[in-house]
Structures are given as C-alpha cells and as structure tokens.
N, C-alpha and C positions, 0 to 999 in steps of 0.2 A: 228796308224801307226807311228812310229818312222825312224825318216832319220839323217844318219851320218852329211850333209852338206845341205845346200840349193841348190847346182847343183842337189844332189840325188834325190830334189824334183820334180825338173821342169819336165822329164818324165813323172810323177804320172799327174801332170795335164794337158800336153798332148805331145802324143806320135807321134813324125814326123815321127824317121826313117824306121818306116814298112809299112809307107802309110794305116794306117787303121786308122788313126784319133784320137784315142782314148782320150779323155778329162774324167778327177775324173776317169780313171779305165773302162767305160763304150763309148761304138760306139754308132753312132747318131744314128742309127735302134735300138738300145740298150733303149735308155733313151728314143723313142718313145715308145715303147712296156712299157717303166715301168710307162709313164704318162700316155696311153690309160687304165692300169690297174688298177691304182689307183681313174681313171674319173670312169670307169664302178661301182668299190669295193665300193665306196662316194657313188655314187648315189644308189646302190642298197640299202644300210646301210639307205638311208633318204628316200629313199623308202619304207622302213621295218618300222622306227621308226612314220615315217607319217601317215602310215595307222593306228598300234598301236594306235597312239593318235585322228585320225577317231575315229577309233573301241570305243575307251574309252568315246569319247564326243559321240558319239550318246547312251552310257548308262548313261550317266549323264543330268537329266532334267532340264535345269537353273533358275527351281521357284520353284519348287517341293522339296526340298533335299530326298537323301535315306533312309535317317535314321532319323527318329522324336519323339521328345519324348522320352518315356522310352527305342525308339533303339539308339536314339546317346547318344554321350559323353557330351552334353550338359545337359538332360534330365528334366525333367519336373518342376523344383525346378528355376524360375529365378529370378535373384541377382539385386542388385539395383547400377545404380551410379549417382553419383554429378557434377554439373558445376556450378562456375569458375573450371576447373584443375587446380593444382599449377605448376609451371614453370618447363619447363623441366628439369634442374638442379637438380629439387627439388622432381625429380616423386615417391620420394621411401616416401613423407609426406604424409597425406591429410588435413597440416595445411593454412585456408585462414586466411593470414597475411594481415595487413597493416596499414600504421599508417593514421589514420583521419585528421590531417595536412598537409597533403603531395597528393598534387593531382596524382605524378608523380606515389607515392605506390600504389593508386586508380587504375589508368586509366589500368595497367596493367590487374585486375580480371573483370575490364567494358568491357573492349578490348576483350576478351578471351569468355563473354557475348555474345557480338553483333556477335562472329564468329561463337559461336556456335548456337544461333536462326537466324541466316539468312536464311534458310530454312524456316524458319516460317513464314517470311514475305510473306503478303499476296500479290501473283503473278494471275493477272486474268487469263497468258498462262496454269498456271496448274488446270486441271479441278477438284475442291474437291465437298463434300456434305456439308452442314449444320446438323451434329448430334446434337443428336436422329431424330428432325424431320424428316428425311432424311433418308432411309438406305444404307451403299457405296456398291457398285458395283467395280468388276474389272476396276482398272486403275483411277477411283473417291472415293478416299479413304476421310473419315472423315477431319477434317478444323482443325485448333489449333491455335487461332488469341493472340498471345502472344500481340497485341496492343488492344486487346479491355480493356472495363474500367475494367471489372471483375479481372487483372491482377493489381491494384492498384498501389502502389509505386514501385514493381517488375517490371519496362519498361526502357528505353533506354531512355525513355527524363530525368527520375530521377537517371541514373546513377544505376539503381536494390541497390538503399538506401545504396548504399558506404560514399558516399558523407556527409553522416546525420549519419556516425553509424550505421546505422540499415539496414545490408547486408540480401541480398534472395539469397539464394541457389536454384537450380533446381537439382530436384529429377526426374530419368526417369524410368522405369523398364526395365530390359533388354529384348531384344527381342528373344522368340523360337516359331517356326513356327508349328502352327495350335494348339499352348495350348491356351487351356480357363479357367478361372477363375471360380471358386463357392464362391460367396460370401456371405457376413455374412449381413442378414437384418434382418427386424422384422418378416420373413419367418424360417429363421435359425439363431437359437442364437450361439452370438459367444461361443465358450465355451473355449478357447485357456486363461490361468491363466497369461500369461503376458501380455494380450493386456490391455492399460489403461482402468480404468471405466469409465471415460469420450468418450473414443470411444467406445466403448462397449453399451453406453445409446443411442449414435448418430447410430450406426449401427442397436439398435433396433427399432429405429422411421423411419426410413428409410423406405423407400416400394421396393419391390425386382427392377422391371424398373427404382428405380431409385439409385442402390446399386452401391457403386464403392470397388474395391481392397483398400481399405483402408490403411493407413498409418500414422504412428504417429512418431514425433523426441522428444528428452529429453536428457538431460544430463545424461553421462555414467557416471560419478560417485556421489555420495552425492554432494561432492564440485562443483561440476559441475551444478548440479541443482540449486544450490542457484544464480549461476551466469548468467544462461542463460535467464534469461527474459521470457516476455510473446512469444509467437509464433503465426504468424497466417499463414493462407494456402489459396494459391492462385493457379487457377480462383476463386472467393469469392465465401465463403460455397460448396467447394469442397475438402473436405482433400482426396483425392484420386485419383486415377485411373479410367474413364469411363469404365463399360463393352464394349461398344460398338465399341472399339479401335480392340475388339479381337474376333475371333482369328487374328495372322499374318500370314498372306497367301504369303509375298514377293509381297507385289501389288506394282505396279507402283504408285510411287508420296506419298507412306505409311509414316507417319511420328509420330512417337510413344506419345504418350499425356506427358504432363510434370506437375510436382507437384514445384513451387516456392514457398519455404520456408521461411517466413520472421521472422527475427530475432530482434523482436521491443525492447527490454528493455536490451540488451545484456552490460552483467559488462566490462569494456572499461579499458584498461594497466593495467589488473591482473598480468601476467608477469612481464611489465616493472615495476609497483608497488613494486613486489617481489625484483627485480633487486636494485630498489634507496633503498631498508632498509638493502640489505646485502651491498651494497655500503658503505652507511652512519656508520654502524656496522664498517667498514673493515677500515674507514674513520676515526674514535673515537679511534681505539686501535691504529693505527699510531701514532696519536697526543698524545695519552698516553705514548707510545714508546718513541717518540721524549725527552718528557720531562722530564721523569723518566727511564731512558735506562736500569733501572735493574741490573746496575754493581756489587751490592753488593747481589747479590745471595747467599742464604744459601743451602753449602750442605752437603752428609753426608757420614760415610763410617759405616760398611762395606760395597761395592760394592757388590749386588748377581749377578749370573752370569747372562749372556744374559742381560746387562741392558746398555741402549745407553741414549742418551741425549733427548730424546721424548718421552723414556717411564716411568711409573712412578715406583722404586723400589720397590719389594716384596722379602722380606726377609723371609722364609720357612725353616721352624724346626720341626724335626718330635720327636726325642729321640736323647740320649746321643751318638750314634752310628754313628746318622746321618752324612754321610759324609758332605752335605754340611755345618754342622756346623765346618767341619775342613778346608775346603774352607774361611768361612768367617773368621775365627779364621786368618786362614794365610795372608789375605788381612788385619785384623785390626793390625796384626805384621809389614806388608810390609808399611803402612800407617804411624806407629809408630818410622820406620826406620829414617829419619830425626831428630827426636829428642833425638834420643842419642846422646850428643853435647860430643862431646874428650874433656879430661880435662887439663882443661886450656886454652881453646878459651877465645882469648881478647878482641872478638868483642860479645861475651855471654854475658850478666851481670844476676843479681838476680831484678826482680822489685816487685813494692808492692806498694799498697797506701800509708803505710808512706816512702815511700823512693821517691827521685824527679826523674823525667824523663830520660830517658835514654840517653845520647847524639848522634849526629850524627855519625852514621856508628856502634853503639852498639845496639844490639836487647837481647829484653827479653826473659830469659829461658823459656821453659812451662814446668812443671812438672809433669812427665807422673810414680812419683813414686807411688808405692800402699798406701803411706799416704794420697799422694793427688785423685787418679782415686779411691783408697777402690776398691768394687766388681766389678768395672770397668777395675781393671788393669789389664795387661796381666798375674800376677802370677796367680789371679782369673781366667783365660781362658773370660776374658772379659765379663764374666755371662754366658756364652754360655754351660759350661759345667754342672750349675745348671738349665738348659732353664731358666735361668733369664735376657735375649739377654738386652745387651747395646750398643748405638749406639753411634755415637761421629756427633757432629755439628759443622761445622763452617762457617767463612763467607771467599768470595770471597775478593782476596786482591787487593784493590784499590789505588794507588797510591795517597800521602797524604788527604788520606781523611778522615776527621774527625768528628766521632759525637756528636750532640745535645743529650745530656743525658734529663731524668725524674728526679724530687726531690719534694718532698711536698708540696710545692708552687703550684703545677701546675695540672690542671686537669687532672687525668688517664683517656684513653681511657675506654671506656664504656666494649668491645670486651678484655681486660687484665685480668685473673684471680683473683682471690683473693685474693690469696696469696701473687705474688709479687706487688700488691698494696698494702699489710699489710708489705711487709718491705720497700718497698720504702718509705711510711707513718712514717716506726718506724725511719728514719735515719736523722738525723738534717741538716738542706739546705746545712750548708758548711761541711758535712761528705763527706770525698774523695767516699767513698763506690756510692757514686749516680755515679760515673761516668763505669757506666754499659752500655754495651749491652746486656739488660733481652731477655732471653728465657721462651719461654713456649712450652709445648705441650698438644695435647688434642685430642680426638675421638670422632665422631659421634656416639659411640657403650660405653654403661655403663662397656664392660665386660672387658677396657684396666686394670684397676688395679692401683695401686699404680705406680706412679711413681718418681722416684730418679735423682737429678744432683750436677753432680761430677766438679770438687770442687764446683762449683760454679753453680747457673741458669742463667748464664751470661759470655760474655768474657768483661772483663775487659778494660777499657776506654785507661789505659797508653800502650799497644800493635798497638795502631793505629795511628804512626808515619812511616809511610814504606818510604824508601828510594828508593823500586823497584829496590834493588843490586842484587833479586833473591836469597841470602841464609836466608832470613826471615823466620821464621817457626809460621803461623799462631796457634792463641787461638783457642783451642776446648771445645764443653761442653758436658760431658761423660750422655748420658741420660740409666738408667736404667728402664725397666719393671718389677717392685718386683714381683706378683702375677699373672703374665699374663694369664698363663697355666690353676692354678684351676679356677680360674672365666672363662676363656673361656668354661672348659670342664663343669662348672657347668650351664654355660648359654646356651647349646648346649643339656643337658641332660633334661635341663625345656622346650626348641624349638622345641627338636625334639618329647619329649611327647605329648606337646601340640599335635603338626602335628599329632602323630597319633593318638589321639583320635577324633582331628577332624577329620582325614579320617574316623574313627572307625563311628564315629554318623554319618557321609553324608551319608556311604554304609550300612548302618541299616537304616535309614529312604529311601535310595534311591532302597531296598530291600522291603520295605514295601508297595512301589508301585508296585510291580510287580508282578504277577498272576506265580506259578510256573507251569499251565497249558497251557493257554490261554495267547498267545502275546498282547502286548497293541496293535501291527500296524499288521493288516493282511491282505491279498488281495493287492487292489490295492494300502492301505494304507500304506503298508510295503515296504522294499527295493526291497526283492526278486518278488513282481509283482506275476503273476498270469500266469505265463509263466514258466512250470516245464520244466528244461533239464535233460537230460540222464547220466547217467556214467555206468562205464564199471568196472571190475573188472576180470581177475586178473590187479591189474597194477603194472608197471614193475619198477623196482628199480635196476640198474647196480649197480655193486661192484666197489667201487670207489667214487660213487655218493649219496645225498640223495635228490636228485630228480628224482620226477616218473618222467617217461617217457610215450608215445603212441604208444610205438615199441613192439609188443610180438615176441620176435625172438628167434624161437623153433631149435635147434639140434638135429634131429630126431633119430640122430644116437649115441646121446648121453645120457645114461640116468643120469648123474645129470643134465644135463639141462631139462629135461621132470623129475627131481624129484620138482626142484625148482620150475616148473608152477604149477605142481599140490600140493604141499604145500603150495604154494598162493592159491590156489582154496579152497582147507581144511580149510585154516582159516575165509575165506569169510564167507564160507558155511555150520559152523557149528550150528548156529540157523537154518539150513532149513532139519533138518534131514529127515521133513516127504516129502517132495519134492522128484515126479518121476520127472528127465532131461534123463531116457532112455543114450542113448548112450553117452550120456554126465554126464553119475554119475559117481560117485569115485570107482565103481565097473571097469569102462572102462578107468581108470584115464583121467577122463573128457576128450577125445578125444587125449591129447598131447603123447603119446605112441604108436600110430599108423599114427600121422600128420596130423591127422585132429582136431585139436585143437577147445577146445568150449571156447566162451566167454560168462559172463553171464551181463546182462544190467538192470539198476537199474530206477527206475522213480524217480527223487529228490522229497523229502516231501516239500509241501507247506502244510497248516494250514488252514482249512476249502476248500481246493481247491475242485470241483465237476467236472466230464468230462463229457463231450457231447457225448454221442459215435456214430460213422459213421455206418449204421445198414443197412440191406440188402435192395435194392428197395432203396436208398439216391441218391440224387445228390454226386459224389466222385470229388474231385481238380483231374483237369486234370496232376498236375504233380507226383502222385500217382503212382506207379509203377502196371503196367497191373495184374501180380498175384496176388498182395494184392487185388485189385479191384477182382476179380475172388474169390478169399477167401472170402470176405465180403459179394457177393452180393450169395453164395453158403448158406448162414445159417448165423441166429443170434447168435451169440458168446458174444456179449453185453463186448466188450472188448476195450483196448487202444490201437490200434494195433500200430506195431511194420514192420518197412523194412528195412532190412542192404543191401546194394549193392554197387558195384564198385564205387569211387568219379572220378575217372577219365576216361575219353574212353579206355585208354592202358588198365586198372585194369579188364574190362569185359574179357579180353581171357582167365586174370587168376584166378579171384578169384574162377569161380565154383561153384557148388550145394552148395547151403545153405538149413540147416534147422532147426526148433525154436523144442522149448521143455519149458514147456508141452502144449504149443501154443502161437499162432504167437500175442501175446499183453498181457498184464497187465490187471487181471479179476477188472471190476468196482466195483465189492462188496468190494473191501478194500478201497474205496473211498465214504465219504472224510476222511482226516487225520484228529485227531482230541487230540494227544498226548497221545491215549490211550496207557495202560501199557502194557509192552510185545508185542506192533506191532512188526509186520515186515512187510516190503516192500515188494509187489509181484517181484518176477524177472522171467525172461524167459533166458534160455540159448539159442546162435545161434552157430550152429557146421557148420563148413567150411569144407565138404565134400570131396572136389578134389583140393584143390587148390596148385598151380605152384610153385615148389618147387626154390630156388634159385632166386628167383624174391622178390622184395619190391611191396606187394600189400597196396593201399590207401582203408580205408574203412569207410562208414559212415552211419548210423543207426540214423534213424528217429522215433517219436513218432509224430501217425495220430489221431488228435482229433481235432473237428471244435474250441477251445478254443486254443489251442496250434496252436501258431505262427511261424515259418522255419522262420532264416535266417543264411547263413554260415557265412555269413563273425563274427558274432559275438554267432554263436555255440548255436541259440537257435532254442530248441526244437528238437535235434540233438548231434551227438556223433563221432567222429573223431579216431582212430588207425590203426595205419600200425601191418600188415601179413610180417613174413619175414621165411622161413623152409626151412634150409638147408640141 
C-alpha cells in the first residue's frame, strides 16, 4: 500500500473518527476471529502431521530393519574400513602421515586410537560373553579385549607402534544385519585366484569352528611391495574375522571384532627421500647457472614457424613446392637484412687476419656475397630450392667479451671432431687463423650426410670487440646439408623393409600356432565364457547414421518403410530357404505389411558349448513366465526355449499376442558348435500379433537353459528392442 504523506498513514493504523476502532485496517472482533482461526488451522495441521508420524513409527521396528540383505540398498556384499582416520581437513586421503621425530605428528593418529577403541574397554556395567566358549544371547553380546596380551605392540601403552615406526591399523568389516559368512576352511577350498597362497594354505589347515572371514593386506603396486615390510595380524594367529561375531542382529552392547594390522619393517621417508634428490638436482643446476649464466648462447635461423624460446626447432621440407620452404627462404632474407651495409659507411671497415684490429666505434663487414656463403647464398635460394637446407649460426652478443682460442700446443677435447682437430693441428701456434670460434655439428642418426661451412667452421676471433652501440652485425656460420634427402630416403627404404618383413615372419609363425578350426581358449578359458547371449535381427540402420539401432519403427501406411524391413529380413534370411516361419515368411512379408511385424532371434555361437535343456516334470526358476512353464511341462520338445515379453509394467497393455515359429526355442541337435562347414544357427521367428499402434513398446526376450545365466543390467542371456507402428 502506498501513501502520498505520513498524515495519510495514521488512519491506516488507527481509525478515531467513526468510533469503530479499527487499527492495521481490522476491529478488535476482527483480529479475534483471525487468531482463533489460525489456533484452530496450527493445531489441526499438528494434529494431521503427529498422527502421520504415529502411523509411520508404529511401522518401523527399531531392531529389525525393513529391508535386509539382497532387499536393501546396502545388500549382502560388506566393505571394509580403517582407523586412525586422517584429519578432517584431509577426509578426501586415506594417507597415514607422520614424521617419527615429532611426537606432536604422533599423538595425533594415537589420539584418534584411544577415541575410537573406547568402547572396547573393558566396563564390568556392560554385560558381554567370553567367545566361543560362550554363546551371546540378546543384550550379552561377544567381548573384544583390545588389552589383552594377544593384541601385542597394537595397545595404548605402546602408542599402537607409532612411536618405534612400526604403525597398526585397525581393520573392521562393515556392519549388515542378519548376513552370515561362509567360509573357506579345510572343509571348503578356497578356490577365489586372487586370495594369497599363503592364506589359502592357512585356510586349509584351519578346521570349519575354528574358520574366520579371512583377510590379507599387501602392497598395491610392485613398488609398493618391495617397501612394505613384513606384516603381522592381531589378536595373535588371527588374520581374520570370528564367525561367531555374526550374524548382526542390532544387539545391545554389539561391538563388531577388529583386525590390527601391524606394519613391522615398513620403508621410512620414501617420499621425503624422493623430495631431498630432486632438491639436490634443482640445487646443482642453480649453482651451475650461477657460474656459467649461458650468455653466449648459440642460435640459428631460419626460424620455422610456431617456434618459441622452450621449444626445440624443427625445420620441415617436403618438395620444391613446398610452401614452407618459401616461409623460411623469407625469414633467411629478413635475417640477411642488416647486412647489406650502404656504401660508404665509416664505421664499416673490411677485417681479416692479416689486417689489425678494428678501432673503436668501427665494426667488421660479414660478407653475405655468394663468393663467400657459395650454395648458401641467397642467389642459391639458400639450398632450399635444391632440398640441400642451409642453416646459419651464430652466437649471442656479449658485451666485451673475449675468447680463449685452441692452437697445437694444447690438448683438444676428446668430444671435438676430427676434422677440426686436423686443422687446428696443421696451423703453426702463432698462425692468426687459431683465433677461431670452431663449430661443428653432428647427429645421432648415420643418415645426416655430408655436411658443408660456409666461409668458414668458425666465426672468427677479431668480430669480438663489441662496443654494445647496438648497430653490430654479428659473425655467422652458413652450415649446409649436401645429401640429406637420399640418405634419408635410402635409410627409410632399408627401415621400413626391415619392419616389414619382421612383421611378415611374426604373423607366419604367429599363424602357425593357430588351429584354423578349433580356438586355442574355449569355454571357460576364453573371453566370451560359456554364457551365450541373443541377438535379433532385422536391426535397424536410420538414414543419416551408421549406427544400428533397437528401434524397429514400422509405418504401416507406408510401404517403403514395410519395403525396407522386409529387405533387411531378405538378406538375413537367405541361407534359411528351407525354414517354415508360417506367417512370418516372405510369402506374408514377414508380418510388417499387415503391422504385425516378425522379428527373428539368433543364439550366439560359442565353441564346444552343450545345453542343459529344462524338460517336462523339472523343477522350472520361479521367474519363468507361467506359459513357457505350461509349454514345457505339456511335452518334450528337448529345446532351448525362448520368452519375449513386455520389460516394463506400462509395455503389458500393449504389446499383445505373441507367437514363435517354428517353436517357441532353438532345437538342441544343432548343439554343440563345433565350426562345422556350412552351419547355420537355429533361429525362431517371434510375430507381435496385436500390438498398440502409436506407442513405444520395450521388449525383451530370454534364452531358458539351466547353463544360461539372466542378468539385465549387463544383457546376459537376454535381448532388448523397442516396437514402435505407426
């Protein structure tokens, strides 16, 4: 409500001149009636909701849960956890840190210890048993004396072996109510391929009374193993779990058994180890830095593209056409730009080894003509244009800085070519010619070729007087690659023969083990298992896509769409010429011309596979669909039978009469597979009778044999497509 002035309000909050009182707009009979009805509206509302939650707790039993085992969401599979837990901060690790110097890193995982066995201590208010001797009863559940001796270095006086290095974890199983363990003794061999052999021999010596849910720790990875140490398990000579803990029924005073794991030889600052050598690493190239700072970098042009100060250049030539050799061409021109000196610069001069040094504020020409660069110069295209690529070197320009030359006298590095140790060698100690900066270059790979330097394999000793005036134009040394190309393409043509003839010999010998009948791995030995699934056939391909699809989505009213199903059915279906499917042959265009569309279903071949078949007078799985079971127990058919029905509750209004051809399963005499020539697969057609036009039906089809395994979620034994008829 909006008001022109604050006089216009004071009426609104209460009204003198008509003597009816009115305050906020409402009389005081007013604003009774609206508090009596709003007391009544509350209370009835917490009267409705009070009861609800009655009603609800008298259906909820506070020991019992609803739903147990394979009906809750926890289900019969229980997971295991660890204490110390690491710090809340830290809840997304499960690394136990701490340093063995340091009590304060300690006390923290001891701390966390004692909070979580407090329960354990032994309280004479709470009534337990002594198991096994003992059996618990309601409310006197089983003991867990975490201070008896059997508990060793794992207790509270030794700090559970922080203090010494050598930490115990506590291992619990989680808790699900009323599961029970079967365990593995010398009644029942384990037969599980990853449990250690060492537990595996202890679970066979074991006698059933006296078998626990066993448990074993080890390093997850190789490296891991070599670091972890010996292990032992406490209460002593118990690596496990008591039967007699279970089942959990929610007893009063229940306290679930615990497995402390001791860590006796465990490898100690593996990390911080790692930590001081990349230090010390990080530590070394500093100090190297420091004292040799690299100033005098050698580098090179042409620049190829994409090339920054981190990466290492790759100069790439394919043919004469190639543009980017008109890329680099252009960068060794723009590079060259500097040295075309205007004639008659005064601060130019000509230098040489017999001519003396150049004076202050004059700099030496570099002669970029094709006397001097040859197949290097730019009339040549820099080599580029015969792929014979020349690169140009030089060095970084440091201000006055001057080098120590090589001359005869003096021992060559070991690492120095040949070559320019045979002219250093041929030049006599006081020849100007020693005062060189030598180049060389070289490859890990025989296939570089000849290589050429222009004028010179060196920049010459009198260039390296720099003023640092900035118009200096540094020595270059033109290196050419004579013969790059054939040696490469000849070394490439011997490499990649090779290769293929060693491919050639691996897949002939690796051909020569193999049976072109009989797989080496079959059954259980092989991937595919011993668990055949279904497929289906036509399957659908949209225009647009080359991926099948699970949708057969028929246009009743159209017949290219009823021509294109039954041309997919034609092609299936050409090896089964002698096959009656009755109303689902190609006489009736397999049902899709009338809307009741046949689909045909295939058993996958496995390789020696044999079926068990479910036969009249059997016990049948209660999740068997009623008719099948009625078919089965009506006569022997010695068959693999087969049931397609709705996957969802909605799918039963619509999907309708169904019916197989030339019967409801896959005859056993084609079994087993065995790669004979000219098989074929039994198939049966299933024709969809009535079903609802304009609707997306779900549908899913089963293969029933006591061998053959159901489960949807991963489509075994089982076959999935949608019905869609418009």
């Amino acid at each position: 409500m909006k008001f022109e002035s604050k006089s216009a309000a004071y009426p609104y909050l209460y009204e003198a001149k008509d003597d009816s009182g009115k305050c906020l707009g409402r009389t005081p009979l007013g604003w009774l009636q609206l508090t009596v009805f709003y007391i009544i509206f509350y209370s009835c509302l917490s009267a409705f909701w009070g009861t609800a939650l009655w009603l609800f707790y008298k259906t909820v039993d506070p020991v019992v849960p609803n739903y147990v085992l394979d009906d809750s969401l926890i289900g019969t599979n229980p997971g295991m956890g660890f204490r110390p837990a690491p710090p809340k901060g830290n809840s997304d690790t499960a690394m136990v840190w701490y340093q063995i110097n340091d009590e304060d890193s300690q006390q923290y995982w001891i701390d966390d210890l004692d909070k979580f066995l407090s329960p354990y201590l032994r309280n004479d208010s709470v009534p337990t048993v002594n198991c096994p001797s003992e059996r618990p009863t309601p409310g006197r559940p089983c003991e867990f004396d975490v201070e008896s001796l059997r508990m060793g270095p794992c207790k509270s006086e030794f700090g559970y072996g922080y203090p010494d290095g050598k930490p115990c974890v506590f291992m619990k199983l989680n808790k699900i109510f009323d599961w029970k363990p079967q365990v593995y003794s010398n009644a029942t061999r384990p037969k599980d391929p990853k449990m250690p052999k060492e537990l595996q021999t202890l679970a066979l010596r074991t006698n059933p009374q006296d078998a626990l849910i066993w448990m074993s720790c080890e390093g997850e990875s190789p490296a891991d193993r070599e670091n972890i140490g010996k292990i032992d398990y406490y209460p002593k000579g118990q690596q496990g779990f008591p039967t007699y803990y279970y089942p959990y029924k929610n007893a009063k005073n229940y306290l679930q058994p615990l497995v402390a794991v001791h860590f006796r030889e465990p490898t100690m600052s593996i990390i911080i180890l790692l930590a001081i050598i990349v230090l010390t690493i990080v530590l070394i190239v500093l100090i190297i830095i420091a004292i040799y700072p690299f100033e005098n970098d050698i580098y090179l042009r042409p620049l190829p593209l994409n090339t920054n100060k981190f990466s290492t250049p790759s100069i790439k030539i394919n043919d004469e056409n190639d543009t980017n050799i008109k890329y680099l061409i252009e960068d060794m021109e723009k590079f060259l730009g500097p040295y075309s000196y205007a004639a008659g610069e005064k601060n130019r001069v000509e230098c040489g080894f017999d001519k003396p040094l150049p004076h202050p504020g004059k700099f030496c020409i570099v002669d970029i003509s094709a006397g001097s660069l040859r197949e290097c110069s730019k009339e040549n295209g820099f080599g580029y244009s015969n792929l014979q690529p020349c690169v140009f070197l030089y060095l970084n320009q440091d201000h006055d800085w001057k080098p120590e030359y090589y001359d005869n006298t003096q021992k060559l590095p070991d690492e120095m070519p040949n070559f320019l140790q045979n002219i250093i060698n041929s030049l006599n100690e006081t020849d100007p010619r020693n005062d060189m900066v030598w180049v060389s270059c070289d490859s890990d790979r025989d296939d570089i070729g000849n290589i050429n330097y222009f004028p010179n394999p060196g920049f010459p000793g009198y260039f390296y007087y720099y003023s640092n005036e900035g118009n200096e134009t540094p020595p270059f040394v033109a290196i050419q690659f004579e013969n790059l190309t054939t040696k490469i393409f000849g070394f490439y043509i011997i490499f990649y023969s090779c290769l293929a003839l060693f491919c050639f010999i691996y897949y002939t010998l690796f051909s020569k083990t193999l049976n072109n009948h009989l797989p080496k791995y079959i059954l259980q030995e092989s991937l595919i298992g011993t668990n055949p699934g279904l497929g289906f056939r036509p399957t659908p391909v949209y225009e647009g896509t080359n991926v099948e699809n699970s949708l057969i989505w028929l246009q009743s009213g159209d017949p290219e769409s009823v021509q294109n199903w039954t041309k997919l059915v034609d092609d299936f279906l050409k090896p089964y010429d002698s096959y009656d499917f009755k109303t689902c042959g190609k006489d009736y265009n397999y049902g899709y011309s009338t809307a009741q569309p046949c689909v045909f279903l295939k058993l996958n071949k496995i390789y020696g596979w044999m079926p068990n078949i479910y036969n009249k007078g059997e016990v049948l799985p209660e999740s068997m669909p009623q008719g099948l079971k009625d078919n089965i127990n009506s006569e022997d058919k010695n068959l693999i039978w087969v049931s397609c029905e709705a996957e969802n509750p909605a799918d039963f209004e619509h999907i309708g009469r169904i019916s197989y051809y030339p019967d409801q399963g896959f005859p056993a005499s084609f079994y087993p597979y065995k790669n004979q020539k000219n098989y074929l697969q039994p198939i049966i057609a299933v024709q969809f009778k009535s079903p609802k036009k304009n609707v997306l039906i779900y549908v899913e089809c089963k293969a029933w044999d006591p061998k053959i395994t159901y489960d949807r979620a991963d489509r075994k034994g089982s076959v999935h497509f949608e019905i869609l008829i418009d």
